[in-house]
C-alpha positions as CSV (number, residue, x, y, z in Angstrom):
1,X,112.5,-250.1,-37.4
2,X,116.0,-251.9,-36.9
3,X,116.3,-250.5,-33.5
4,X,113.7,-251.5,-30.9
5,X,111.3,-248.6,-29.5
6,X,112.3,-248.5,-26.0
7,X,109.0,-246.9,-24.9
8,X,107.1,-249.6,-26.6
9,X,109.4,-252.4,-25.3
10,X,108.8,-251.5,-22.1
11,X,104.8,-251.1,-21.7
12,X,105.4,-254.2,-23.5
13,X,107.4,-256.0,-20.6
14,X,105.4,-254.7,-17.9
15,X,101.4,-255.1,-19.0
16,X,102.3,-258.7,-20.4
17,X,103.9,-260.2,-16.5
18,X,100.8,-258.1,-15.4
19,X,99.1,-260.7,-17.6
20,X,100.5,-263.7,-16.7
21,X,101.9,-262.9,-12.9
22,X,98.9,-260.8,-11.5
23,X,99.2,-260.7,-7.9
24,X,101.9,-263.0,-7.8
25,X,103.4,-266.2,-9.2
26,X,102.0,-268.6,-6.4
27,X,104.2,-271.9,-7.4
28,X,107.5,-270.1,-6.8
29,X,106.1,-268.7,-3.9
30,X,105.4,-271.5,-2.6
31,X,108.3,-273.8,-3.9
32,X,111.2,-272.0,-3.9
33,X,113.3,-269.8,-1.7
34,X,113.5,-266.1,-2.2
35,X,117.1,-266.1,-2.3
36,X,117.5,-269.2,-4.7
37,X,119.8,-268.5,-7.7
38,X,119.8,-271.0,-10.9
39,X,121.7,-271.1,-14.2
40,X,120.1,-271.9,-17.3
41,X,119.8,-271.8,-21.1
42,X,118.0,-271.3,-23.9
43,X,117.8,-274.4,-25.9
44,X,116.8,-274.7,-29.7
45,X,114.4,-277.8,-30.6
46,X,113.7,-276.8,-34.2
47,X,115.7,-275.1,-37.4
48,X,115.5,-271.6,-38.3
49,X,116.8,-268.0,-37.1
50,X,116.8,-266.9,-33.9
51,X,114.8,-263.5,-32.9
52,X,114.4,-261.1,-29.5
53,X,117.6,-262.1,-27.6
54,X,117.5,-258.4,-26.8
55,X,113.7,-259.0,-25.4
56,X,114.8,-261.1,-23.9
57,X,117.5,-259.6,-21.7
58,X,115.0,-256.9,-21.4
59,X,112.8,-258.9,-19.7
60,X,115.9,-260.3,-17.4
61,X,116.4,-257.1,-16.8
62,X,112.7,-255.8,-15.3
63,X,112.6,-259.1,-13.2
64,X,116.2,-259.5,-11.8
65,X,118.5,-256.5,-12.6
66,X,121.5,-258.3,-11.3
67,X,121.4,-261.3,-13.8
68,X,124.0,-262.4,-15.9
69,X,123.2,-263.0,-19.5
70,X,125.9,-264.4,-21.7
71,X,124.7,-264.3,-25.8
72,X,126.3,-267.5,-27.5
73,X,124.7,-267.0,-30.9
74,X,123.6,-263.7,-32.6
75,X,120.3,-262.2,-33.6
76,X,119.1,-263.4,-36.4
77,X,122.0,-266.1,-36.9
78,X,120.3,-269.6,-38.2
79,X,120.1,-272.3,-35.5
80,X,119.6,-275.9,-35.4
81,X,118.0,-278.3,-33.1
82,X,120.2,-279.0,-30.0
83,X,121.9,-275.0,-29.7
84,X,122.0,-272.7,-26.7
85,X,121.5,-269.5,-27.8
86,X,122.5,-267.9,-24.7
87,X,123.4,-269.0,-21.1
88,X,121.7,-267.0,-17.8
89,X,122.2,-266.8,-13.9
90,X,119.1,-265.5,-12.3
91,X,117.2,-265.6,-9.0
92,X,114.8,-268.7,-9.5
93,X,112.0,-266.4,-8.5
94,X,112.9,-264.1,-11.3
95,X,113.4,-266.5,-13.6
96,X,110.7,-268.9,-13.7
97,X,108.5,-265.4,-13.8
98,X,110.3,-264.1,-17.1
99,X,110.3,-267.7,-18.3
100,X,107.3,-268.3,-20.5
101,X,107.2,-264.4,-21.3
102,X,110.4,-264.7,-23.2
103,X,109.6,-268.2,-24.5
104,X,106.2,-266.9,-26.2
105,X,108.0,-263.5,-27.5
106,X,110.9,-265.4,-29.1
107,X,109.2,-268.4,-30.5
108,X,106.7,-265.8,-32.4
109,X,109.8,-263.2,-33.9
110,X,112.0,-266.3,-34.6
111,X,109.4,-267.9,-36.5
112,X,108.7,-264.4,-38.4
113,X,112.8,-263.8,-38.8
114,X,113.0,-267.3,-40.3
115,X,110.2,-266.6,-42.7
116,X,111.3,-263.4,-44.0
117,X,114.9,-264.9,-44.2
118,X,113.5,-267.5,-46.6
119,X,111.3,-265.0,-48.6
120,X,114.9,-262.7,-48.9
121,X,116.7,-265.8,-50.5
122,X,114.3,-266.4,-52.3
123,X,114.6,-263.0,-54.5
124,X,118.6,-262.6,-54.0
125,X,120.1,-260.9,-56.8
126,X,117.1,-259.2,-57.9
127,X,116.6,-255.3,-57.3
128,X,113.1,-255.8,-55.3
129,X,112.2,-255.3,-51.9
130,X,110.0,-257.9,-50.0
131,X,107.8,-255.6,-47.4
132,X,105.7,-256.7,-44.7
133,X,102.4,-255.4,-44.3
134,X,99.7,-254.0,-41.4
135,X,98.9,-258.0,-40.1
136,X,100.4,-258.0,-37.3
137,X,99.7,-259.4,-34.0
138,X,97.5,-256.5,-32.3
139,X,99.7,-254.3,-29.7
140,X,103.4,-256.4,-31.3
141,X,103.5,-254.7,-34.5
142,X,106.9,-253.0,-33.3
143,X,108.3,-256.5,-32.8
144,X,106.9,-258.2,-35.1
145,X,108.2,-255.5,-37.9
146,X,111.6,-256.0,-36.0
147,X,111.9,-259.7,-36.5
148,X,111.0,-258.9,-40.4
149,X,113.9,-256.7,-40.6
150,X,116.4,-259.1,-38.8
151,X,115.1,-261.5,-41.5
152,X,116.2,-259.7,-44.4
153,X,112.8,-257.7,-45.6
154,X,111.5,-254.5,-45.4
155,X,108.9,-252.6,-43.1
156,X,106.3,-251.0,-45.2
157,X,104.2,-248.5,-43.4
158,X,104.1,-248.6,-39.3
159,X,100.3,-247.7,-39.6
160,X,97.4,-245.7,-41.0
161,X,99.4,-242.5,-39.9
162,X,102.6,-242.6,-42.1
163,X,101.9,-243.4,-45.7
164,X,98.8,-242.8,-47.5
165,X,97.5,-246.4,-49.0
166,X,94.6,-245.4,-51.4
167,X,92.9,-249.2,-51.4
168,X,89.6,-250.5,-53.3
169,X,87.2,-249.8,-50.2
170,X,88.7,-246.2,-50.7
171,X,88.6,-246.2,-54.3
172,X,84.7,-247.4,-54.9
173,X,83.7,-245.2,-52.0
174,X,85.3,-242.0,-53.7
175,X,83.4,-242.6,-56.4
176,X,86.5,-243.7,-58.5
177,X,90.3,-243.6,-58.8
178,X,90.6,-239.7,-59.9
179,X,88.2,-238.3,-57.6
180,X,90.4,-240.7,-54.5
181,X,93.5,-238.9,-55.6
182,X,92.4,-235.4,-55.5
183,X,91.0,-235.6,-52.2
184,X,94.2,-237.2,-50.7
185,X,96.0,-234.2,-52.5
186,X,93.9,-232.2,-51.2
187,X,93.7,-233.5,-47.4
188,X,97.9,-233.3,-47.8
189,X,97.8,-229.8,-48.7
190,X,95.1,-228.8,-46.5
191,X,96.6,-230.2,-43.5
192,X,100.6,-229.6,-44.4
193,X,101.2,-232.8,-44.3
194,X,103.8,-234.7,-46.5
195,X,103.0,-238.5,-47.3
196,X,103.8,-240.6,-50.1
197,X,100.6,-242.5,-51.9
198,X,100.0,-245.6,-52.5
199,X,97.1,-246.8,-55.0
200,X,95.6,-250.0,-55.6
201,X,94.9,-250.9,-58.8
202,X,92.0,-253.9,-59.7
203,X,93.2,-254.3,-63.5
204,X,94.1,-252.2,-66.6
205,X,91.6,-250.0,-66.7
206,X,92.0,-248.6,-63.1
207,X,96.1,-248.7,-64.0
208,X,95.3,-246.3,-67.0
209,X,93.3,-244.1,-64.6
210,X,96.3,-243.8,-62.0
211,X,98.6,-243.0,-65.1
212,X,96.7,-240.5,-66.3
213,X,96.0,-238.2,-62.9
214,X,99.5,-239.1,-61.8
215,X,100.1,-237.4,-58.4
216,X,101.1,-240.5,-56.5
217,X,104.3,-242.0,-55.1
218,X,103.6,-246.1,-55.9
219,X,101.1,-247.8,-58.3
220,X,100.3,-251.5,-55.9
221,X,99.0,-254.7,-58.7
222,X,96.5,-256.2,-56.6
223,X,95.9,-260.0,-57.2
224,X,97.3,-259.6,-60.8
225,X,98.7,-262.9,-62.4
226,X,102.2,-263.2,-63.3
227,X,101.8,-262.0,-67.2
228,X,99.4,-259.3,-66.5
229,X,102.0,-258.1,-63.8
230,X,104.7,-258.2,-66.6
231,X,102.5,-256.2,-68.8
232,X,101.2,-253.4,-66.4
233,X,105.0,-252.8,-64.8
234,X,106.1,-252.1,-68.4
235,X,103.3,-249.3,-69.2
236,X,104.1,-248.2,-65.8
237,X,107.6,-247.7,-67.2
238,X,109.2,-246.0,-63.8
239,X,106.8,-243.2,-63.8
240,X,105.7,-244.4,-60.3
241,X,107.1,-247.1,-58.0
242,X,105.5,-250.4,-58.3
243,X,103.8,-252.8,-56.0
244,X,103.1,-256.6,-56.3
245,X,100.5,-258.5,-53.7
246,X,98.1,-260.8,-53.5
247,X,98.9,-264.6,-53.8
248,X,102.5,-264.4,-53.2
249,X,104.1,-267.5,-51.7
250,X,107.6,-268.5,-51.1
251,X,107.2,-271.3,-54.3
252,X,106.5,-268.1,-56.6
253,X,107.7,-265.2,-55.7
254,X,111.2,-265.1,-57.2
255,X,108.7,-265.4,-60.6
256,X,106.6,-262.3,-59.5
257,X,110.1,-260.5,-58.4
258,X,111.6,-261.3,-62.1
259,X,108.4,-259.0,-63.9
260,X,110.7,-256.0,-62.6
261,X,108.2,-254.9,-60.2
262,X,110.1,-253.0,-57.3
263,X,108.1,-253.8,-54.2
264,X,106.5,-256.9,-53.1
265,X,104.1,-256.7,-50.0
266,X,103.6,-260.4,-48.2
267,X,101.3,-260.0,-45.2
268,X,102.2,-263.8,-44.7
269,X,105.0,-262.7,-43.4
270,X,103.4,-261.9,-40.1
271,X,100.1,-263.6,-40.4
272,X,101.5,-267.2,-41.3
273,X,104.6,-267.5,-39.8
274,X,105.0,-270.5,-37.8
275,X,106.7,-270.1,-34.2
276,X,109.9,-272.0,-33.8
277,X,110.0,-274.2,-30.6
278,X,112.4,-272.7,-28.1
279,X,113.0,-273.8,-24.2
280,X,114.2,-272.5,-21.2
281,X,115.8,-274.6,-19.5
282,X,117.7,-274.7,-15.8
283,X,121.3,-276.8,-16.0
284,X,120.9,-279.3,-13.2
């Protein structure tokens, strides 16, 4: 996920201005020539790291192929209130089109590049992984997973389609944790497909089920506390992969990262990140 989907980006670019322009941005129309040129910047009003300079120039790019972008500070770099993170010369036209498009898409991945940079300082040193998780933003995922990764963290799975995650809905209506693994195995074999398996476990009892039909890639704690975490990554004793979530805040996750647990999913990443206040401004 480090690289941008072109594909995606794209459909991206084009269905939201089809949003937001329609048949036509009327103001500009109305107000300003059609040959009008304008410099401008993009001006930092809050602390954090930066995210989706490349959106950005994408978006440049579908509304004025001849602009001229020049990038002062680098993805993912930390910022502070009062820096231009890149200088632009653009058709006016073009420009006030792009303007709250890029504004909108940057303010959400910097606030979600900021986050996961916290959440990654937060465990440095330690051999864990922070991952993000499925809540995403509907039709953003690919960005949104983006921003995580210029913040430090790990993508977990893209979607349904690329990792079986064996969860408690899955669990109770299987009748149980054994019969929910031999289906999956099943399903896998019967369709040649190869995916690795998560399980949820509830407490010990469900643990001790997993450990006993085996068959699966990572064992995910769900909602356990910090000692009971401790306890069931020991009996797990690297058999299978392990999995922390549930609960897990920037004020205690280095304590859930020191039980030894190698994975710790935090859908807050997406779901709570705060956007950082960007502007585009034009230099008078």
């Amino acid at each position: 996920m480090s690289q941008l989907n072109e594909q995606y980006l794209q459909q991206f670019i084009q269905q939201a201005l089809q949003e937001d322009v329609g048949d036509g941005d009327h103001t500009s129309l109305a107000c300003i020539p059609a040959a009008d040129m304008c410099e401008g910047y993009l001006l930092v009003k809050d602390v954090g790291n930066i995210c989706g300079i490349e959106v950005a120039k994408r978006i440049f790019d579908h509304v004025d192929p001849n602009h001229e972008m020049n990038v002062l500070i680098p993805e993912g770099s930390e910022v502070s209130e009062g820096d231009e993170v890149f200088h632009i010369k653009c058709n006016t036209r073009a420009f006030l089109k792009a303007e709250r498009l890029v504004l909108n898409t940057m303010q959400r991945l910097s606030g979600i590049c900021t986050l996961s940079h916290r959440f990654a300082d937060e465990v440095e040193g330690l051999p864990v992984k922070i991952l993000d998780t499925r809540k995403t933003t509907p039709l953003m995922r690919f960005l949104e997973k983006y921003a995580v990764e210029v913040g430090g963290c790990h993508n977990y799975r893209v979607g349904l389609f690329d990792w079986i995650m064996i969860k408690d809905n899955h669990v109770d209506e299987s009748g149980g944790i054994k019969p929910a693994i031999e289906r999956v195995q099943k399903y896998l074999k019967d369709s040649g497909r190869n995916l690795n398996i998560t399980v949820e476990v509830r407490n010990f009892v469900e643990l001790h089920e997993v450990l006993e039909a085996g068959g699966v890639t990572r064992i995910m704690f769900d909602n356990f506390e910090i000692p009971l975490l401790r306890e069931g990554v020991a009996s797990v004793n690297k058999q299978f992969e392990t999995e922390a979530s549930g609960g897990i805040v920037l004020q205690n996750v280095r304590d859930y990262a020191e039980t030894g647990v190698d994975y710790i999913s935090v859908g807050a990443l997406t779901h709570s990140a705060e956007s950082l206040d960007l502007s585009l401004k034009v230099r008078k």
